[in-house]
C-alpha positions as CSV (number, residue, x, y, z in Angstrom):
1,X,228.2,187.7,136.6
2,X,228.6,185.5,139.9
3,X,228.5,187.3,143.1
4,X,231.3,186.1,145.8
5,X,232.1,186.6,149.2
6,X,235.5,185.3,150.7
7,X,236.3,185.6,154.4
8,X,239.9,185.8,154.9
9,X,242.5,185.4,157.8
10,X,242.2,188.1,160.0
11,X,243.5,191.4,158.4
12,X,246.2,193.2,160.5
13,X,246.4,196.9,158.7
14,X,244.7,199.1,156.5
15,X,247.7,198.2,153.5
16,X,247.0,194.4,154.0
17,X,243.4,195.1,152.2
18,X,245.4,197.8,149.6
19,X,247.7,194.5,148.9
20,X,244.4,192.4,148.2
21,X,242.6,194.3,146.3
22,X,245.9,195.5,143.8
23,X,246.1,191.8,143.3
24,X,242.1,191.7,142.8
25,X,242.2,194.3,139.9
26,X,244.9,191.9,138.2
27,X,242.6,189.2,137.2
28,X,240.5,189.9,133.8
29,X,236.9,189.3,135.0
30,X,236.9,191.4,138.0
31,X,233.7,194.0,138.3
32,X,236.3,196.8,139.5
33,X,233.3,198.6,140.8
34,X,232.3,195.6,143.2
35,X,235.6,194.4,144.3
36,X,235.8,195.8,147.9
37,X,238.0,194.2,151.2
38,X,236.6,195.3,154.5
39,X,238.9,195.6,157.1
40,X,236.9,195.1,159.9
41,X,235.4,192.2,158.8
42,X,237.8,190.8,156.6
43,X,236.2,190.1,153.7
44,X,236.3,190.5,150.1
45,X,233.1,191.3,148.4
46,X,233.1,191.0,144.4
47,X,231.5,190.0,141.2
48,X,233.0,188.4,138.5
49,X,232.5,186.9,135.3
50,X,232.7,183.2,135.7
51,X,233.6,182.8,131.8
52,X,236.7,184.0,132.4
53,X,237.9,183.2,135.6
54,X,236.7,180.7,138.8
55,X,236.5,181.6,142.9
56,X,240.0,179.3,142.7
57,X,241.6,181.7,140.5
58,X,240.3,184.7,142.4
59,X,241.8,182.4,145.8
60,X,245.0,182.0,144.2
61,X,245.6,185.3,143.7
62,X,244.7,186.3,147.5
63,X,246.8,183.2,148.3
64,X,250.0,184.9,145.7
65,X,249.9,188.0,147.7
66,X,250.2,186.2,151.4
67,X,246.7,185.9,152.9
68,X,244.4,183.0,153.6
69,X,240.6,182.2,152.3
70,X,239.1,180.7,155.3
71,X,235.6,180.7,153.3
72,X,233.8,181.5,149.9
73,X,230.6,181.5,149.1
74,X,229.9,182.1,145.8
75,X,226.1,182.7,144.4
């Protein structure tokens, strides 16, 4: 498991982080448990399994839903 943390554009309401993370708990290879959006921050904290999917796909999917990645930093 890979740890990541994305800073997004600046979140705007509480459903904006609902909208990421519903689109978070699509992708096989999500920890479920880790996968958290902070509104006040806005960021997404998760782990993944890097087998199965990459940071890109986990942007994409942010990206599919209609908010940014400014930033990831994966470890």
């Amino acid at each position: 498991m890979k740890s990541a943390t994305l800073q997004l554009e600046t979140l705007t309401c509480p459903s904006c982080m609902q909208k990421i993370e519903g689109a978070l708990k699509t992708l096989d290879g999500i920890n479920q448990e880790t996968a958290k959006v902070s509104f006040n921050t806005s960021k997404v904290k998760l782990e993944f399994d890097d087998s199965k999917l990459s940071v890109e796909d986990i942007e994409d999917a942010i990206e599919k839903v209609g908010y940014d990645v400014i930033k990831s930093k994966v470890r």
